[in-house]
C-alpha positions as CSV (number, residue, x, y, z in Angstrom):
1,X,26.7,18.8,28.1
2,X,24.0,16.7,25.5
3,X,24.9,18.1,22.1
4,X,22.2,18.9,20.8
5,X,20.4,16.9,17.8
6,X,17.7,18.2,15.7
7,X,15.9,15.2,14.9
8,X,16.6,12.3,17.9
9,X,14.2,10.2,17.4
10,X,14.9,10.1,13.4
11,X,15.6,6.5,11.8
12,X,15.8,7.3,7.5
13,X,15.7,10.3,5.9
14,X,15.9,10.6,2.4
15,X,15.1,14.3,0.6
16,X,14.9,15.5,-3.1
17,X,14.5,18.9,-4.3
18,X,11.2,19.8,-3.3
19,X,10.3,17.2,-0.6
20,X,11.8,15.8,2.3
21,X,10.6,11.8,4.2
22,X,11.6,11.2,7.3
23,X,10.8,8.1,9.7
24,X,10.9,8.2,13.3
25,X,10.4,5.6,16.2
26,X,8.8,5.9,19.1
27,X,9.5,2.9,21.3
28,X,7.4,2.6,24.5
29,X,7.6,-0.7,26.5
30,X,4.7,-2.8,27.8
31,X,3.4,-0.9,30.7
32,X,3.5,-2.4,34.6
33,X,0.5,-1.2,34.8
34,X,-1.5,-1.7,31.5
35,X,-2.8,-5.4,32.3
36,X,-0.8,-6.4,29.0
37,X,2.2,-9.1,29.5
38,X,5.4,-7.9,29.1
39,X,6.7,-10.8,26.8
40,X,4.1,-8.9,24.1
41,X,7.4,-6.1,24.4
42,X,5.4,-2.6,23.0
43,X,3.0,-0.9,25.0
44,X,-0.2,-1.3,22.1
45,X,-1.2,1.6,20.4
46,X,1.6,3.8,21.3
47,X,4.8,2.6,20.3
48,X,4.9,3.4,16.0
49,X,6.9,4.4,13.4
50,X,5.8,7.9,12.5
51,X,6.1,8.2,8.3
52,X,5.8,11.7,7.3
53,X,6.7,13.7,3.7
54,X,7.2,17.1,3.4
55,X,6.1,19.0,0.3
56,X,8.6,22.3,0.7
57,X,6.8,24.1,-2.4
58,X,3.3,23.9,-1.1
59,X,4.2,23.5,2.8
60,X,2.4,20.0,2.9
61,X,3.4,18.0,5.9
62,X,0.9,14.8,5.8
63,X,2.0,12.3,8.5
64,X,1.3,8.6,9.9
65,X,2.0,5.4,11.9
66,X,3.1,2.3,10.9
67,X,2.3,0.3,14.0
68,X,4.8,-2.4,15.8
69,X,3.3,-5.6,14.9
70,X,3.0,-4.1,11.0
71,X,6.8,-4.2,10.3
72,X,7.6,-8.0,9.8
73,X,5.2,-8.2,7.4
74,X,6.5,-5.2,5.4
75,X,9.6,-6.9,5.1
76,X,8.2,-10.3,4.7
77,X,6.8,-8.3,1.3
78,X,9.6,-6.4,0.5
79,X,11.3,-9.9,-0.1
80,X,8.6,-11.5,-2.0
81,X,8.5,-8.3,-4.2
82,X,12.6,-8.1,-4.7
83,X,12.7,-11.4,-5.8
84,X,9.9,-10.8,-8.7
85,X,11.5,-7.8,-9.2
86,X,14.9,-9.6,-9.9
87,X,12.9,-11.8,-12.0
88,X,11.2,-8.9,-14.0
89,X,15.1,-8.1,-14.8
90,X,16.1,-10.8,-16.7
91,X,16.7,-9.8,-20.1
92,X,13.6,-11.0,-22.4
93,X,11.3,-10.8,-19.4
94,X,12.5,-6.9,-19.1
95,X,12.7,-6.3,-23.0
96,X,8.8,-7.4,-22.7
97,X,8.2,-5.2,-19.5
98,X,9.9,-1.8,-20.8
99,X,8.1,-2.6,-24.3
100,X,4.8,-3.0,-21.9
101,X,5.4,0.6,-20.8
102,X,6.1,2.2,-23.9
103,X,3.3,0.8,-25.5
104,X,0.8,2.0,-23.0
105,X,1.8,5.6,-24.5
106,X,-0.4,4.9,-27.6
107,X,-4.5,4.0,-28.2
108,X,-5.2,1.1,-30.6
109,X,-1.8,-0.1,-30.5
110,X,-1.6,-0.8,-26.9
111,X,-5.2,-2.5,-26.4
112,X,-3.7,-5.1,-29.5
113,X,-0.6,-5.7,-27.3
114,X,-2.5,-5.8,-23.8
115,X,-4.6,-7.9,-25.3
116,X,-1.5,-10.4,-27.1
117,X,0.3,-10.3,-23.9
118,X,-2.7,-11.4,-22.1
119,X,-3.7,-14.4,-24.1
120,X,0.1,-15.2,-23.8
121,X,-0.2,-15.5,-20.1
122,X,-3.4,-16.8,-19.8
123,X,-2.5,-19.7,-22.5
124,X,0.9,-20.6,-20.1
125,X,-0.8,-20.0,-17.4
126,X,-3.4,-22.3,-18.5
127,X,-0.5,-25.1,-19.3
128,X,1.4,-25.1,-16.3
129,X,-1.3,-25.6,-14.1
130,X,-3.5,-28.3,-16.5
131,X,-0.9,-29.5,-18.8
132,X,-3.7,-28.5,-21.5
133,X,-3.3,-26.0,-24.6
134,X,-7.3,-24.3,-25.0
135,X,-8.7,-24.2,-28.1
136,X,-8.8,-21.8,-30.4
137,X,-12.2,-21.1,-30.4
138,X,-12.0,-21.2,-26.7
139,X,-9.3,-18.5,-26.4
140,X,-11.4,-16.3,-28.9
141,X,-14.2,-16.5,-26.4
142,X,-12.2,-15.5,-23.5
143,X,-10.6,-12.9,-26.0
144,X,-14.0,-11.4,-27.0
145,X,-15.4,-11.8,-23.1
146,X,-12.3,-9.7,-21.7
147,X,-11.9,-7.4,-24.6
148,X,-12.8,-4.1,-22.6
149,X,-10.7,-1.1,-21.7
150,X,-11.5,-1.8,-18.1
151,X,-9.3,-4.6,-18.2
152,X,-6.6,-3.8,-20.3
153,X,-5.5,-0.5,-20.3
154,X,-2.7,0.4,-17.2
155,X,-3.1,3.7,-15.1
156,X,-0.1,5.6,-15.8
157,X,0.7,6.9,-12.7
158,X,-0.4,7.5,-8.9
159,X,-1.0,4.5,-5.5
160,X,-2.9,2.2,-8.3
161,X,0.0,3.0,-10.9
162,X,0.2,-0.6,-13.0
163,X,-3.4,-2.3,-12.3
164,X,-6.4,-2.1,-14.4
165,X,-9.8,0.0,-13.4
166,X,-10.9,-3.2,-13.0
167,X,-8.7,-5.3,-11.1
168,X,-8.3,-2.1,-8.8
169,X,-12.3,-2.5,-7.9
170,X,-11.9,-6.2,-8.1
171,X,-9.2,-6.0,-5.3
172,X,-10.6,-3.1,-3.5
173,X,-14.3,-2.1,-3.9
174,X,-13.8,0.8,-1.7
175,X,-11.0,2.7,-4.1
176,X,-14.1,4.0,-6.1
177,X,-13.4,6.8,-4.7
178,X,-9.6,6.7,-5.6
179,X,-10.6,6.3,-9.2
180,X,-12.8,9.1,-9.3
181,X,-10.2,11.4,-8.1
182,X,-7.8,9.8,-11.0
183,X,-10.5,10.6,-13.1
184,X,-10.3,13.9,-12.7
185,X,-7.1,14.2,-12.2
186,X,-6.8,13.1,-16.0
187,X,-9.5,15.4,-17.3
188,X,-8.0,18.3,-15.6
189,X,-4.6,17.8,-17.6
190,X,-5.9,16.4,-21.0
191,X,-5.5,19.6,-22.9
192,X,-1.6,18.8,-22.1
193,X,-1.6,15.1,-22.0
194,X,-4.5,13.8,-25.1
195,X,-3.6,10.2,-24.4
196,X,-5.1,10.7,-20.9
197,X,-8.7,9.9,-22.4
198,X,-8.0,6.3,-22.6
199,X,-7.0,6.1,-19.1
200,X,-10.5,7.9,-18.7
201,X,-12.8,6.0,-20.9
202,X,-11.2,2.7,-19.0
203,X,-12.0,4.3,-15.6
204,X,-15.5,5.6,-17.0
205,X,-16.3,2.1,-17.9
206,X,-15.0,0.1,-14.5
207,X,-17.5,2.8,-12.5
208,X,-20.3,2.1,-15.0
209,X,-19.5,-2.3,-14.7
210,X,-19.5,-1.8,-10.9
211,X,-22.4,0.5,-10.6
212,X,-24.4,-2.2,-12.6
213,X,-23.1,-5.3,-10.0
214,X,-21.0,-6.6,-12.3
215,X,-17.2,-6.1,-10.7
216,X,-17.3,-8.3,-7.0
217,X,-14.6,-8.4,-5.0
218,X,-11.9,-11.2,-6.1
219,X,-13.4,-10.9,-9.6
220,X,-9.9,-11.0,-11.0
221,X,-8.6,-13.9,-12.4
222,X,-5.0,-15.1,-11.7
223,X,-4.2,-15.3,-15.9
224,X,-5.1,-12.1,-16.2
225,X,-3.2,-11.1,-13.0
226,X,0.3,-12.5,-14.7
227,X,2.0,-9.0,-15.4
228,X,4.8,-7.3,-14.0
229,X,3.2,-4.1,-12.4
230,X,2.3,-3.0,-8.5
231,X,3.3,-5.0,-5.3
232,X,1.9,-3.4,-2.0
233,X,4.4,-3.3,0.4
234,X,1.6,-1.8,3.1
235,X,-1.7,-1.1,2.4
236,X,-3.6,-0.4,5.8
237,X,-7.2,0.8,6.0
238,X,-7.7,4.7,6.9
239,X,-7.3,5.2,10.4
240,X,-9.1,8.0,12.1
241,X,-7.9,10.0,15.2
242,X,-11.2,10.0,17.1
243,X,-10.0,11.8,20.2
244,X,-9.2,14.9,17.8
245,X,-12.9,15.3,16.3
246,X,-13.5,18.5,15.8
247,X,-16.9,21.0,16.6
248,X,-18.6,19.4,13.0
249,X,-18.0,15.7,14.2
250,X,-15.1,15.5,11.4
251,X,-12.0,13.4,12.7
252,X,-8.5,13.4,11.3
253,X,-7.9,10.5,9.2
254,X,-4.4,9.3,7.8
255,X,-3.5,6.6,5.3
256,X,-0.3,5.3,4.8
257,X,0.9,3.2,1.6
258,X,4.1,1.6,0.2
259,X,4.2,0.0,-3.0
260,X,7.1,-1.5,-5.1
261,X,6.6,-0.7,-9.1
262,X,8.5,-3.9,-10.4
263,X,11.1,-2.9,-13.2
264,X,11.3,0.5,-12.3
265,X,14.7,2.6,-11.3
266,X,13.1,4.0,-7.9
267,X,10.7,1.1,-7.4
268,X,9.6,2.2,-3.9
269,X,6.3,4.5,-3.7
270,X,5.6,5.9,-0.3
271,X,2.4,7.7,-0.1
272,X,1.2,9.2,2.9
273,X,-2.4,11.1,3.0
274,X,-4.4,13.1,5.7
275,X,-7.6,14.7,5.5
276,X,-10.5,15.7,7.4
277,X,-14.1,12.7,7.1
278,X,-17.0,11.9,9.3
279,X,-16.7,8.6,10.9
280,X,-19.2,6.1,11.2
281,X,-18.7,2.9,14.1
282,X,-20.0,-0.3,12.9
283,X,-22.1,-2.2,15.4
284,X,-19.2,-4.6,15.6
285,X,-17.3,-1.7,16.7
286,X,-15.2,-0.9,13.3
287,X,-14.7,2.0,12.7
288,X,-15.4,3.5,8.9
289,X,-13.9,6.8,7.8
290,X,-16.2,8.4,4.8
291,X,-13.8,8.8,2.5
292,X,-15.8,10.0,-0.3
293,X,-16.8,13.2,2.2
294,X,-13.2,14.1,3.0
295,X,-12.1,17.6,3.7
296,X,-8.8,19.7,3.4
297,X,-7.1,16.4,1.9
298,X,-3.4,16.7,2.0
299,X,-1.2,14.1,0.0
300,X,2.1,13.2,-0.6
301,X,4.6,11.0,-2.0
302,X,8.2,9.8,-2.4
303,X,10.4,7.3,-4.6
304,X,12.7,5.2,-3.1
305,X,15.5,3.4,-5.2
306,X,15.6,-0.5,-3.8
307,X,18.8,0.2,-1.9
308,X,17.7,2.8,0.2
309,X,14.4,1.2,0.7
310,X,16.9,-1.9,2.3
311,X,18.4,0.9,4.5
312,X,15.3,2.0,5.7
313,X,14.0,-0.9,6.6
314,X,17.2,-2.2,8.1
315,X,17.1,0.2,10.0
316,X,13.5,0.2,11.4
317,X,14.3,-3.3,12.2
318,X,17.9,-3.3,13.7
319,X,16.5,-0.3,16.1
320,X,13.8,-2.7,17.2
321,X,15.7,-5.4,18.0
322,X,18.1,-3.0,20.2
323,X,15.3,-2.2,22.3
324,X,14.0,-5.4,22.7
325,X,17.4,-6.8,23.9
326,X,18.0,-3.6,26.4
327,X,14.2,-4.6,27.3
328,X,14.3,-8.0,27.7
329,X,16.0,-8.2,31.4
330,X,13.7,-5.7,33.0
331,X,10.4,-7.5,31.1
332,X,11.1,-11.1,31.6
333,X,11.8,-10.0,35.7
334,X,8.0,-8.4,35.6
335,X,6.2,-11.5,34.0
336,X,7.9,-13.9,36.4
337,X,6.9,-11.6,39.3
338,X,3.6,-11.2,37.6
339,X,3.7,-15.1,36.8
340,X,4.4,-15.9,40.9
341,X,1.9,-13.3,42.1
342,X,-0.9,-15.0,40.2
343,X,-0.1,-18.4,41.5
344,X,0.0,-17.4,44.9
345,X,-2.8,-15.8,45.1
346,X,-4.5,-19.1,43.1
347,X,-3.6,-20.7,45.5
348,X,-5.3,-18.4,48.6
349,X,-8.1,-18.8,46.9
350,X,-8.4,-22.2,46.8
């Protein structure tokens, strides 16, 4: 008799008092059937890892996929990002990181440091790559042209935790729509938090510089780039279920991120949404969620400390490789059958 196991297909778990993630695989070979060669291992579409977080006090459950051919590239980043990380570490680079964050707590003080930091950067920056030290009345120009919240101050917490209003609408045009919502996610707790309303004014005045044309996408410099904040891991674009559309024509629609805050004690941020959008198909055939019509949003996330992050993702990996090796006899036998069929009947035919 099977004993029995709650969760079979489970790969990591981690919980914390209130919330619990799990990952689960769901391994489904190529098809015989399906027209797709066999050497390509995972029937498309199907096979995922399914990322979910539950939210025990509010009885949130938002879930996605992380599809097959995502996962070398998630750990492809996760090196990149432990290695800056391990940089970020180092004693005078950390003294200047924690300082970073400790400073963002206060108004005037923090734009003069952001600001000092910045031209710091931007001056080695500027070195390494020319061999030239600009001018002073050159780097009071640059000073005076960048000198706006939108590009200094940090939002404190959240998926765009560490960038700029700006650099977030420089990199993404489309997280508008994220800002708003931090917007008034600040507004709603300024009463408790006064400092908020400099993370406000700096969103206000990112909205207003994009509304007017003036933030394009790569707008960003590198020198201004140079500070230890946000790595994403994963950062897919929504994905919408369109078989489930409901009576109103509104589909299911589930985003799934994972950043790494650098210098931080439980670096890893999984965040896994779900809501309810209209959804628009492109005449190339891409299809847009509306995000900024999204219904019955549900959203949820979970910190990771580096180590277990390595565990989870060993683990996605060594799992993968066990069913490509039990696999490989049975799909290497169909594509030479499949490889001698064809030429047979080539040869008929000719």
């Amino acid at each position: 008799m099977v004993e029995k196991i709650k969760y079979p297909k489970e790969v990591f778990s981690a919980l914390t008092k209130d919330k619990v993630l799990s990952i689960t695989a769901h391994f489904i070979p190529v098809q015989q059937d399906s027209g797709v060669s066999p050497y390509k291992i995972y029937q498309p579409k199907t096979s995922r890892f399914v990322v979910s977080i539950v939210n025990t006090a509010d009885k949130s459950y938002p879930a996605g996929n992380i599809r097959m051919d995502e996962v070398a590239g998630i750990i492809a980043n996760t090196k990149s990002a432990h290695q800056v990380d391990t940089f970020a570490r180092i004693p005078v680079f950390h003294q200047i990181f924690s300082a970073l964050k400790q400073a963002n707590k206060g108004l005037k003080e923090v734009t003069r440091l952001l600001h000092g930091l910045q031209d710091a950067f931007r001056i080695l920056y500027n070195f390494v790559r020319t061999g030239q030290v600009p001018s002073k009345n050159k780097a009071v120009q640059e000073e005076t042209e960048s000198a706006t919240l939108s590009k200094t101050v940090l939002i404190g917490n959240g998926k765009m935790k560490g960038k700029t209003p700006f650099q977030v609408l420089a990199e993404n045009p489309q997280a508008i729509v994220d800002l708003n919502s931090q917007y008034e996610w600040l507004k709603k707790n300024l009463e408790k938090h006064p400092n908020n309303q400099l993370q406000m004014d700096a969103i206000s005045e990112a909205i207003g510089l994009f509304n007017e044309g003036k933030i394009s996408l790569g707008d960003v410099a590198v020198g201004d780039n140079l500070t230890f904040g946000t790595i994403p891991l994963y950062e897919p674009a929504p994905r919408a279920l369109l078989r489930h559309a409901d009576d109103a024509g509104l589909c299911p629609v589930y985003e799934v991120g994972i950043n790494w805050h650098v210098g931080e004690r439980s670096p890893i941020e999984i965040r896994v949404k779900r809501y309810k959008a209209p959804v628009i198909t492109s005449e190339t055939g891409a299809i847009n969620p509306q995000r900024s019509e999204a219904q019955e949003i549900e959203e949820n996330t979970f910190r990771l400390t580096s180590n277990q992050w390595f565990e989870c993702i060993h683990l996605m990996e060594a799992n993968m490789q066990r069913f490509e090796y039990i696999m490989a006899a049975k799909q290497f036998r169909e594509a030479e059958e499949a490889d001698e069929y064809n030429r047979a009947n080539a040869n008929v035919n000719n």
